[in-house]
C-alpha positions as CSV (number, residue, x, y, z in Angstrom):
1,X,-22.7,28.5,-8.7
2,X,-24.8,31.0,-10.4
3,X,-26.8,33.0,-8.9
4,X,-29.9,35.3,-10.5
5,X,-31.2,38.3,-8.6
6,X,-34.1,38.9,-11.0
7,X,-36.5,36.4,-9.2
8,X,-34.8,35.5,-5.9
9,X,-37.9,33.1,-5.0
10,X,-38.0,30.9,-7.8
11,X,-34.0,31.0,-9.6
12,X,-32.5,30.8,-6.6
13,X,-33.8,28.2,-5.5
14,X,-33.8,26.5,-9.0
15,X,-29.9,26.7,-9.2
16,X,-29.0,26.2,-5.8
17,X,-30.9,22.8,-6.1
18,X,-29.0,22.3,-9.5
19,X,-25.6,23.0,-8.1
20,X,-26.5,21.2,-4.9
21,X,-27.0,17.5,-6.8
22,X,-24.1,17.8,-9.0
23,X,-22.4,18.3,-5.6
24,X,-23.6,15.0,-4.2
25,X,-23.4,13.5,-7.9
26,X,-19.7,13.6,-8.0
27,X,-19.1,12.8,-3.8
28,X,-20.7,9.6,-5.1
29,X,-19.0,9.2,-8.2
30,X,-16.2,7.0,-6.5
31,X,-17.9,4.7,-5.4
32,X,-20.2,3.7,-8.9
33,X,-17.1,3.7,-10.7
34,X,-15.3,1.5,-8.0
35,X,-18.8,-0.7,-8.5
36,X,-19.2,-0.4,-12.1
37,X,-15.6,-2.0,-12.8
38,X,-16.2,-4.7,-9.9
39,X,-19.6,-5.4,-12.1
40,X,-17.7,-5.8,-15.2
41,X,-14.9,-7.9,-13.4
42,X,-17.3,-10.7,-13.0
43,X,-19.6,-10.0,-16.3
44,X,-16.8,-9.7,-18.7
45,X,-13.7,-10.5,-17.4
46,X,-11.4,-10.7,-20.2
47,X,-12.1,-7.4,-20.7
48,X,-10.5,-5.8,-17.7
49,X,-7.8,-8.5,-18.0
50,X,-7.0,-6.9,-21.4
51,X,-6.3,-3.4,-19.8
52,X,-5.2,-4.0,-16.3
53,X,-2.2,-6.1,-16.9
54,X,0.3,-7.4,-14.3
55,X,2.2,-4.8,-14.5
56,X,-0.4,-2.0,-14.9
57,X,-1.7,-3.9,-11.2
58,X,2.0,-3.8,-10.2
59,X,2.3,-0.3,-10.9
60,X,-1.3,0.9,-8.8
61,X,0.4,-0.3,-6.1
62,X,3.2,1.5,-3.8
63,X,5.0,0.5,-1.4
64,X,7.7,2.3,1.1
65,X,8.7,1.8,4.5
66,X,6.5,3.6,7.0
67,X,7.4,7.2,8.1
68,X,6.9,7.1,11.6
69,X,8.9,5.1,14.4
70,X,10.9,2.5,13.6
71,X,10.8,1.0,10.4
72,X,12.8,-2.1,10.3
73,X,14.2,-3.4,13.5
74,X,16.6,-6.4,14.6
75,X,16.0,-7.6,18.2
76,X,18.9,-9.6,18.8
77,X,17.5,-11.0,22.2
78,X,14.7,-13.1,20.7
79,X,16.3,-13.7,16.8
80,X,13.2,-11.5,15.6
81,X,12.9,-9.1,12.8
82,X,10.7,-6.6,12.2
83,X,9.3,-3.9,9.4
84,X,6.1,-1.8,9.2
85,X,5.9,-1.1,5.2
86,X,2.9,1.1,4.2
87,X,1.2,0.3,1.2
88,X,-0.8,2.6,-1.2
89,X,-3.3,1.0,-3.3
90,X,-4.4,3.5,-6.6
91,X,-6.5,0.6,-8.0
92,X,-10.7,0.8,-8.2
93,X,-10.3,-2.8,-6.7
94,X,-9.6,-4.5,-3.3
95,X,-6.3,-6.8,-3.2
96,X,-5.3,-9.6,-0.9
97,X,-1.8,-9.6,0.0
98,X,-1.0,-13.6,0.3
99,X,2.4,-13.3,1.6
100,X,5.3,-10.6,2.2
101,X,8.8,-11.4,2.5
102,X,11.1,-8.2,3.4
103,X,14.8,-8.5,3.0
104,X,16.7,-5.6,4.9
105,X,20.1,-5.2,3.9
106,X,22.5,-2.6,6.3
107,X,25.9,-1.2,5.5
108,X,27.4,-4.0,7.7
109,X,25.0,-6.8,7.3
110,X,21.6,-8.1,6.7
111,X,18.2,-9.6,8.0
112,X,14.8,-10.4,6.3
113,X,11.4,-11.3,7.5
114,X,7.9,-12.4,6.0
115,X,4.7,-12.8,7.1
116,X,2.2,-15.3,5.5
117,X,-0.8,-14.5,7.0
118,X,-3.6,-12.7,4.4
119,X,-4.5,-9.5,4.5
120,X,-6.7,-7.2,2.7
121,X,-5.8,-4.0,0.6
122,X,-8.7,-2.1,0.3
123,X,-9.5,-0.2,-3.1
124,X,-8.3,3.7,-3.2
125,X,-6.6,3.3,0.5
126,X,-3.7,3.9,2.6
127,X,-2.6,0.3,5.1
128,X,-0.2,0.2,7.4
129,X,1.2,-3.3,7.4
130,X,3.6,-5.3,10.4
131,X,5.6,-7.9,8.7
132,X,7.7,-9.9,11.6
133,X,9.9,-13.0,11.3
134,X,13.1,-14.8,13.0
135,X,16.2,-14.3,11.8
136,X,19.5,-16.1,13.5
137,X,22.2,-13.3,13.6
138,X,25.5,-14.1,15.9
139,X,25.6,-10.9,18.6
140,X,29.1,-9.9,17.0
141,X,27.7,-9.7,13.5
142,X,24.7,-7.3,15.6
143,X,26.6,-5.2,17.2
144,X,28.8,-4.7,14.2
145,X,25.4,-3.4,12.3
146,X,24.6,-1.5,15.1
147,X,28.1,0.4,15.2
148,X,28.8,0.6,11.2
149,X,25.5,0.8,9.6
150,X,24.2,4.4,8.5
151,X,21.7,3.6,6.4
152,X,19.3,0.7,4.6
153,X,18.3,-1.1,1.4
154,X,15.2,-2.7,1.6
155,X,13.9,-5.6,-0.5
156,X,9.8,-6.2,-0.5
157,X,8.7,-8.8,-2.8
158,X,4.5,-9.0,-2.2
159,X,1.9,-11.7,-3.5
160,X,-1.0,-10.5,-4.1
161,X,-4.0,-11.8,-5.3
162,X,-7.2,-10.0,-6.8
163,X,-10.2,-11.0,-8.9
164,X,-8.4,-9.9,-12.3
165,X,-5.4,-11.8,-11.8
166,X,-2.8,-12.8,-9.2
167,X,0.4,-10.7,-9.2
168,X,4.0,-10.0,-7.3
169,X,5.3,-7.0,-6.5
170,X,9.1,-6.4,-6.3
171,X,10.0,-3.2,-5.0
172,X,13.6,-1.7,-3.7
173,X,13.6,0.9,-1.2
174,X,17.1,2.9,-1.1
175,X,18.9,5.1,1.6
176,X,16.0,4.2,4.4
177,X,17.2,5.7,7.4
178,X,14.5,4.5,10.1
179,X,15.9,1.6,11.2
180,X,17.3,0.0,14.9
181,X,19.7,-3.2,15.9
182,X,18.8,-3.9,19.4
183,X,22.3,-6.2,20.8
């Protein structure tokens, strides 16, 4: 911001003015461009198909397992499995995620879930999502994984749907160390 001493009525009050709207120009820059491509979407579609491939969709999207708590956990009392992933959308536009299945594979054993209930992936946002399912593990084969296993390999494979074009994600999540067998 520039700042003239010369006139401090008039200048000042010119430029602060100036710096103060390019200020608010770009906080709402997001958003337009956000808009603008959602515009185009629907006006010219094969357009934005051109650019954002499959893969270029695949890539504006991460995935890991969540930080905090329990990542993945095997609940031998009830059959269920559970994971929290979190999921990082880089993409100007909003996702549905149709399905997840999560395939959790320990040092001494293995259990997946999915979860087939829709859920939206907001444009430029962090989610937090709970994926649960049953999985039939025999209490030996539990409390070996509980006694042997040191760390995790995680499969997510992700539908997702979007107004460009439906994609799958397939990511591999290595050495994941938040993770509890409950026998």
């Amino acid at each position: 911001m520039q700042i003239c001493i010369s006139r401090p009525s008039g200048r000042v009050a010119i430029r602060r003015f100036l710096f103060e709207r390019e200020v608010v120009f770009m906080i709402h820059a997001v958003p337009i461009i956000s808009d603008m491509l959602k515009f185009i979407s629907k006006v010219f579609p094969l357009a934005l198909r051109a650019y954002y491939t499959s893969a270029r969709l695949e890539r504006l999207v991460k995935v890991d397992i969540s930080a905090s708590g329990d990542g993945a956990t095997f609940q031998h009392c009830d059959q269920s499995a559970t994971c929290w992933l979190a999921f990082t959308n880089l993409s100007p536009f909003d996702f549905t995620i149709d399905r997840i299945e999560v395939e959790v594979a320990l040092d001494a054993g293995s259990f997946s879930c999915s979860n087939i209930i829709p859920q939206t992936l907001k444009a430029a946002s962090d989610q937090r999502i709970y994926v649960h399912g049953r999985c039939p593990v025999t209490l030996e084969a539990a409390r070996f994984a509980k006694e042997k296993s040191t760390r995790a390999r995680v499969g997510v494979r992700a539908y997702i749907v979007s107004s460009l074009r439906p994609f799958v994600i397939n990511r591999y999540i290595e050495d994941v160390k938040n993770f509890r067998i409950y026998a």
